[in-house]
KOLNUFI-58959 format. One record per residue: x, y, z of N, C-alpha, C in turn; residue in three letters. Coordinates in steps of 0.2 Angstrom, whole numbers, plus 5000, padded with zeros to 4 digits. Atoms other than C-alpha are relative to their C-alpha. Last residue first. Example, Ala and Ser with C-alpha at 12.3 -4.5 7.8 and 13.67 -1.06 7.14 Angstrom:
<recs>
499649944999506849955036499650055003SER;500449945000506249785039500450065000ALA;
</recs>
This chain:
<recs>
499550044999513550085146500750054998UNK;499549944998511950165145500549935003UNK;499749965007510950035134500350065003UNK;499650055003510749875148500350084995UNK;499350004996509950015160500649974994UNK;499649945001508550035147500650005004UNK;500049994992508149835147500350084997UNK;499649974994508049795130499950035003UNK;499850034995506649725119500349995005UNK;500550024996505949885112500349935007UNK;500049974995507649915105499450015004UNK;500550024994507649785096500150045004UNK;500550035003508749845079499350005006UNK;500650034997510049935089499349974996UNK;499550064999511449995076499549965003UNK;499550035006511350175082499949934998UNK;499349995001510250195099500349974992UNK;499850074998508450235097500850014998UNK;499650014994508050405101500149955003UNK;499249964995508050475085499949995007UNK;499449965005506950375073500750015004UNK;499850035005506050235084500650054996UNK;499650034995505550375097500449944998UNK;499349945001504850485081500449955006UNK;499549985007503950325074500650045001UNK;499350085000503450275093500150034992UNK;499450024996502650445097500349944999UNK;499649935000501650505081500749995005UNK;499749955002500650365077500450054999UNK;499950035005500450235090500450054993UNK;499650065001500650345104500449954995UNK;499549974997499550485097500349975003UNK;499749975005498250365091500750045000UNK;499850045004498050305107500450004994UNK;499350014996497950455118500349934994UNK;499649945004496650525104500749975003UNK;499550045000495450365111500750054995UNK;499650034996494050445115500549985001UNK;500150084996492950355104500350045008UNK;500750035000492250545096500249955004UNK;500549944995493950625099499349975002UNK;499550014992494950465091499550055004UNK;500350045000493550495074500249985006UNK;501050004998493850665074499949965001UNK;500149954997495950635073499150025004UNK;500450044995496150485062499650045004UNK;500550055002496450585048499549975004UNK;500549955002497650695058499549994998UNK;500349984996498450535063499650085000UNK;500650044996498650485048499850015006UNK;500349995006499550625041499349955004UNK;500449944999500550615056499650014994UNK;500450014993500850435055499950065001UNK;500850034999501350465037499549985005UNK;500749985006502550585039499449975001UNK;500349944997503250495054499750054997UNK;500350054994503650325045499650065004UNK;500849995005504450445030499349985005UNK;500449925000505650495045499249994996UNK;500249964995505850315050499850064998UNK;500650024997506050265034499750005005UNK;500349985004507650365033499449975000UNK;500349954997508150295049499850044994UNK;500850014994507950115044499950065002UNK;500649985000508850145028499649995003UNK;500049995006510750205027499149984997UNK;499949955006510950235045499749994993UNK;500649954995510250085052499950074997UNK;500750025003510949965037499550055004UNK;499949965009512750055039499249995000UNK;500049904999512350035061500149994993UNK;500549984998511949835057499750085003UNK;500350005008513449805045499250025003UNK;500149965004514449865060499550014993UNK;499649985006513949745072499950044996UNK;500250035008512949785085500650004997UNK;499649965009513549815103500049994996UNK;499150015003512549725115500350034995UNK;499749944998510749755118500850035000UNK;500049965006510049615107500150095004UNK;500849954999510849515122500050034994UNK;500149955004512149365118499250045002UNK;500249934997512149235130500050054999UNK;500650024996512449095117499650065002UNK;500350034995513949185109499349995003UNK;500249984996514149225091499849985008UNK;499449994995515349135080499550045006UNK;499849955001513849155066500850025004UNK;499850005006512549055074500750054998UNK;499949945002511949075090500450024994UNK;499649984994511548915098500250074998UNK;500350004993510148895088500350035004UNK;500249925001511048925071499850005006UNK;499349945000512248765074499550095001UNK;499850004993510648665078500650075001UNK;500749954994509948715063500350015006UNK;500049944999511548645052499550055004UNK;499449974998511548455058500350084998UNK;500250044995509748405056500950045004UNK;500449934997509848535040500049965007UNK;499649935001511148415033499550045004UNK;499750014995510348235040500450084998UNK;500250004996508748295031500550005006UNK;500649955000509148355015500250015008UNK;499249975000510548185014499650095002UNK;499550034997508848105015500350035002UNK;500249984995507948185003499949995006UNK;499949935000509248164991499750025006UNK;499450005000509447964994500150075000UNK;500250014992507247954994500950015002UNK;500349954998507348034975500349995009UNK;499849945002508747934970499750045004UNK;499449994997507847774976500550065002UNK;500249994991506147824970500650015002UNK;500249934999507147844952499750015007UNK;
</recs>
């Protein structure tokens, strides 16, 4: 029974030992020096379309709601510019004036996306 046990979690070991690596390099046929500024694959503009930018919108409801909310208490600290970036300006600049497709668009370089 140990045997069996210690023969499975074994074969566990040299299988992931020999599948991670493969993902590191970029998994997928994907090249190494791939940027997440690169032209998405299609399945990643269906999924941007179909529900990241619909969440997005809702995303900006609720940040102005909450921002509203927040609103007396921001004025009191001071801090309304805060508020007002977190909620209001990255949900809408998220929504629509991130490129199609693009998931990380925080982490690219703005040159890399006019192309």
């Amino acid at each position: 029974m140990k045997t069996n046990l210690l023969r499975i979690v074994l074969a566990v070991l040299v299988l992931l030992g020999t599948v991670i690596p493969g993902y590191a390099q970029g998994g997928y046929g994907a090249p190494v020096d791939s940027s997440p500024c690169d032209t998405p694959p299609g399945e990643w503009i269906i999924v941007d379309i179909l529900f990241l930018r619909p969440a997005g919108i809702a995303a900006m409801g609720v940040g102005l709601v909450g921002a509203l909310v927040a609103l007396p208490f921001a004025a009191l600290s001071g801090s309304t510019d805060r508020v007002k970036q977190r909620l209001i300006v990255e949900p809408f600049e998220y929504t629509f004036k991130r490129p199609v497709g693009n998931l990380n668009y925080e982490s690219c370089n703005p040159e890399d996306l006019v192309r």
